[in-house]
C-alpha positions as CSV (number, residue, x, y, z in Angstrom):
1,X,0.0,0.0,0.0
2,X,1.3,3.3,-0.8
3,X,1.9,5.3,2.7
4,X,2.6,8.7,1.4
5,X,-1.0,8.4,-0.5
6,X,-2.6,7.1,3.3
7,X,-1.0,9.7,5.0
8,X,-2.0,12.9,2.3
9,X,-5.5,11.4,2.4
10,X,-5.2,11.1,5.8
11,X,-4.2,14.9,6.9
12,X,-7.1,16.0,4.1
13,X,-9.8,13.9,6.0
14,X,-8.5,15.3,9.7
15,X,-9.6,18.7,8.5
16,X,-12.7,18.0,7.2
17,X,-15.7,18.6,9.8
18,X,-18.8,16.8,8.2
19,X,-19.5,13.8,5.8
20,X,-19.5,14.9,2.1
21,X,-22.9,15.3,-0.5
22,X,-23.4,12.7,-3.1
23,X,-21.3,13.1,-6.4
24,X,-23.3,15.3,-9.1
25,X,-23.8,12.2,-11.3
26,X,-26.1,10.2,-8.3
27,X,-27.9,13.1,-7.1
28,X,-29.2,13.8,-11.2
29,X,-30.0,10.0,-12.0
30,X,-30.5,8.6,-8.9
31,X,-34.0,7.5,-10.7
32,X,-31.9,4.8,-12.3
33,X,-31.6,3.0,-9.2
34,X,-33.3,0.6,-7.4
35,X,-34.8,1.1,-4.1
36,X,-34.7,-2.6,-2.9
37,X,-32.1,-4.6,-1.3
38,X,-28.8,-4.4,-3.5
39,X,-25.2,-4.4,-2.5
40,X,-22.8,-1.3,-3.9
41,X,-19.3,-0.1,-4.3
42,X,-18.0,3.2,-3.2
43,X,-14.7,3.1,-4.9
44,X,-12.0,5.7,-3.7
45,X,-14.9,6.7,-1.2
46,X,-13.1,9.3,0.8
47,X,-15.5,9.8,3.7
48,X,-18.2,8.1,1.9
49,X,-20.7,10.8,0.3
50,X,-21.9,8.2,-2.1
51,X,-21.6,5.1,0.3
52,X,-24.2,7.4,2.8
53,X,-26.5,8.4,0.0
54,X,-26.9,5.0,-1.4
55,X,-27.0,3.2,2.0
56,X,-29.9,5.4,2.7
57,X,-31.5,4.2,-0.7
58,X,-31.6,0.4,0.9
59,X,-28.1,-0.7,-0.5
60,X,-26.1,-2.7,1.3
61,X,-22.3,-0.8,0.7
62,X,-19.2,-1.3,0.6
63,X,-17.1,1.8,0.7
64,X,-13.0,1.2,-0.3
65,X,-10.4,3.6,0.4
66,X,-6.4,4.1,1.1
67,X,-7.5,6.2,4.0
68,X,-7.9,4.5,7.8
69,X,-9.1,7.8,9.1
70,X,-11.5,8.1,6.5
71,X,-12.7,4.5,6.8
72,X,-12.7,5.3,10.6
73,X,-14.9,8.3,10.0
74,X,-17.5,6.9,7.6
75,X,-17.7,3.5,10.2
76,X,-18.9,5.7,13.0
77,X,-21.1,7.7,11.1
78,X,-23.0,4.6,9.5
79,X,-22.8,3.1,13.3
80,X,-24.7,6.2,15.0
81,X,-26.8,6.7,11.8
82,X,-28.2,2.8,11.3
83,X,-26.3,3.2,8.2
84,X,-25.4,-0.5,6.2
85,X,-22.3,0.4,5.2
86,X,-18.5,-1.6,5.8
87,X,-15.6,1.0,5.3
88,X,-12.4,-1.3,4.3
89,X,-8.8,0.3,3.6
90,X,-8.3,-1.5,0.8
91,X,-5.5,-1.9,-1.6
92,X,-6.9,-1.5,-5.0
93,X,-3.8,-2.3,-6.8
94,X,-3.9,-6.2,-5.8
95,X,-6.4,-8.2,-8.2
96,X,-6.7,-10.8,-4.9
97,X,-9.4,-8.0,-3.2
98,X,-12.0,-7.5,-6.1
99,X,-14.5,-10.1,-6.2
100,X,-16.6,-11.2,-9.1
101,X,-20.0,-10.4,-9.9
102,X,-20.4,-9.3,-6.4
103,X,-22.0,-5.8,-6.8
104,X,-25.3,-4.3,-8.8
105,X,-23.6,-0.6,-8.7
106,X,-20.1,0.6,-8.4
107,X,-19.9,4.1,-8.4
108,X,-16.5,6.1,-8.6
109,X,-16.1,9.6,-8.4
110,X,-12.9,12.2,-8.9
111,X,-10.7,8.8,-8.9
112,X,-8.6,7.1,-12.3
113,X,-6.7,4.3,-11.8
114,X,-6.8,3.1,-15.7
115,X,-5.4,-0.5,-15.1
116,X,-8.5,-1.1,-12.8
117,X,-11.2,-0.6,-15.5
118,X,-11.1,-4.5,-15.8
119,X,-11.1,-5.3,-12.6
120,X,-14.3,-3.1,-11.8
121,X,-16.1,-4.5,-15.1
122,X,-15.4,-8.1,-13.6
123,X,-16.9,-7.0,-9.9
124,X,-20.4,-6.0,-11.5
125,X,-23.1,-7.9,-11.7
126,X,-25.3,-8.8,-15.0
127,X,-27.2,-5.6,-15.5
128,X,-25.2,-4.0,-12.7
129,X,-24.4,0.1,-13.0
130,X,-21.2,1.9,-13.3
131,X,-21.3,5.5,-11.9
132,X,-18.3,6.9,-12.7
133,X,-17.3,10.7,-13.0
134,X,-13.8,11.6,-12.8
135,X,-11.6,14.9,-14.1
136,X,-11.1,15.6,-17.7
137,X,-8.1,16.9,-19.4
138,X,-9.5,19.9,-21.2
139,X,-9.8,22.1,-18.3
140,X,-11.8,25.5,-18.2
141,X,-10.7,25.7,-13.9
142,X,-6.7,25.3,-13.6
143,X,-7.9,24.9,-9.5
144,X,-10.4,22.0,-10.6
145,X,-8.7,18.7,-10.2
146,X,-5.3,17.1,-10.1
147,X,-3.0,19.1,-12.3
148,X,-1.3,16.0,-13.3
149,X,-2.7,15.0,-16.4
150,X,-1.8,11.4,-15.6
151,X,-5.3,11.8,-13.3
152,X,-7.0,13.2,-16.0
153,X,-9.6,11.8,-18.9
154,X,-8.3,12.4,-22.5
155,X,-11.1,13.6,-24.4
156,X,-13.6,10.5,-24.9
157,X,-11.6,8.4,-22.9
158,X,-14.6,7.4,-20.5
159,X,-16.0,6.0,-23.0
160,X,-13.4,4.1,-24.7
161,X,-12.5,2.8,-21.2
162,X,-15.7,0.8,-20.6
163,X,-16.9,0.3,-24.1
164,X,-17.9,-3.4,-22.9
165,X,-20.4,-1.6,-21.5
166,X,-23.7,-0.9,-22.5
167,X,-23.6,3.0,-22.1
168,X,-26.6,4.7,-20.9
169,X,-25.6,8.1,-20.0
170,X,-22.4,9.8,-21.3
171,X,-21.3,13.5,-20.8
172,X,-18.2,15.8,-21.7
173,X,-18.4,19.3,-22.9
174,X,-15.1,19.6,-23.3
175,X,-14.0,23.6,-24.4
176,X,-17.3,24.0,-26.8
177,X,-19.5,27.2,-26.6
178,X,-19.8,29.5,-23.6
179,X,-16.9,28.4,-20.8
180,X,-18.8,30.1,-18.2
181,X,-21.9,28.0,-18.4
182,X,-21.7,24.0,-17.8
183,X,-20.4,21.1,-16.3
184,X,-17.1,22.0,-16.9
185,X,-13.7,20.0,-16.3
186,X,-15.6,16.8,-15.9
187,X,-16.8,13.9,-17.8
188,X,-19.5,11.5,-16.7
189,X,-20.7,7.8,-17.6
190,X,-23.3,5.9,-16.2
191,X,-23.0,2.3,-18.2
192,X,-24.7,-0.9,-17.6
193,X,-23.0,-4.9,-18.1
194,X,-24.8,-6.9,-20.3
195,X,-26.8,-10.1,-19.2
């Protein structure tokens, strides 16, 4: 496990003094999900904006992170909420800790780890969801975003990523029309495995 990544995350998560919103992408099509028992993925969950939103939908989450503190965090706060939702520190890098066919939605947000994309494909169910939305590389906000474009989406590159899957909602403006207005910075994919 990479320690200078635990401990960055882990001073950033000190700091912060409540749990985080949903990401953009599950707050605007959260209609696509299911409100019975399912289990999720919260991949790169930080302290676990998506693992708390979806938990309160009736999944059953799992939330993964490099973070112990943040892991820590999100534990109590689904404890003293009733919320069903494990926080693991997990090391995403090691193909022995992602199970197959295991989840009906894996959502991932400001997080690229290309050599995953398998991986994550593999761990959804038939007909399971992929939210994903994650940085882009044609940037409007310098401040938005890692500045190393290693972290960043090449222009359709969502899409090329998970083109195994059956795409159901796809968006990038990239640098077209009016900068000021938009979802800038940002490109976003919500795709479905096949049966």
């Amino acid at each position: 496990m990479d320690e200078a990544s635990k401990n960055k995350w882990n001073a950033i998560y000190q700091k912060a003094e409540q749990m985080p919103q949903a990401c953009h992408l599950l707050l605007e099509f959260k209609h696509l999900l299911k409100n019975t028992e399912a289990k999720a993925l919260d991949l790169a969950a930080g302290l676990g904006g998506n693992a708390i939103f979806l938990a309160r939908l009736g999944y059953e989450v799992a939330a993964w992170d490099i973070s112990d503190l943040a892991m820590q965090k999100l534990n109590q706060f689904a404890k003293e909420n009733h919320l069903n939702i494990k926080g693991s520190v997990v090391d995403l890098s090691e193909p022995s800790n992602w199970p197959t066919a295991l989840f009906d939605v894996i959502v991932i947000s400001h997080y690229l780890q290309r050599e995953l994309v398998p991986l994550i494909i593999n761990a959804l169910k038939p007909k399971g969801l992929l939210f994903y939305q994650t940085f882009t590389q044609e940037v409007t906000d310098e401040y938005a975003g890692p500045r190393n474009l290693q972290f960043r989406l090449a222009p359709g590159e969502l899409l090329r990523l998970f083109d195994s899957l059956q795409c159901r909602v796809y968006r990038e403006e990239g640098l077209l029309g009016d900068l000021s207005q938009g979802q800038r910075n940002i490109a976003w994919l919500i795709a479905q495995k096949s049966e």
